[in-house]
N, C-alpha and C positions, 0 to 999 in steps of 0.2 A: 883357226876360224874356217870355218865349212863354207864353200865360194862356189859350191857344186848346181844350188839353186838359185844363186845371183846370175849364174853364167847362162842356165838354164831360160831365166825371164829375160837376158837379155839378148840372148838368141832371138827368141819370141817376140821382143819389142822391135827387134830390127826388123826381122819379117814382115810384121805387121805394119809398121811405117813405111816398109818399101813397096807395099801392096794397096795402101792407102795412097802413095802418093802418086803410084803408078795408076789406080781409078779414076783422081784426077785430073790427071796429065790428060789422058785418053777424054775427057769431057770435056776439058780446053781442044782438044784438037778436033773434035769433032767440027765441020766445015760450015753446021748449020749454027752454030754456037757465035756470039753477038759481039765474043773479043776476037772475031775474025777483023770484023770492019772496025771495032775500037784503037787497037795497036795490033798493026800488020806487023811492025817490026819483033816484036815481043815474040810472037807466035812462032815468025821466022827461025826466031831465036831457039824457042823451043822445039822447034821441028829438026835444026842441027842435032 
């Protein structure tokens, strides 16, 4: 079986979830953003 274009898409899909979830990370952390004063703790968390 040919795993040359599986491996290929799944390159790709990690990539892209890791870039997707790094834009939102970065817009939860923005300071003007309203889960600052929602859950401090969370944020905290995410800021480690």
């Amino acid at each position: 079986m040919e795993t040359a274009k599986l491996k290929k898409f799944a390159q790709f899909a990690c990539l892209s979830l890791i870039d997707q979830v790094s834009s939102e990370l970065n817009l939860v952390l923005v300071e003007s953003n309203t889960a600052w004063r929602e859950d401090v703790k969370a944020i905290a968390e995410l800021e480690k």
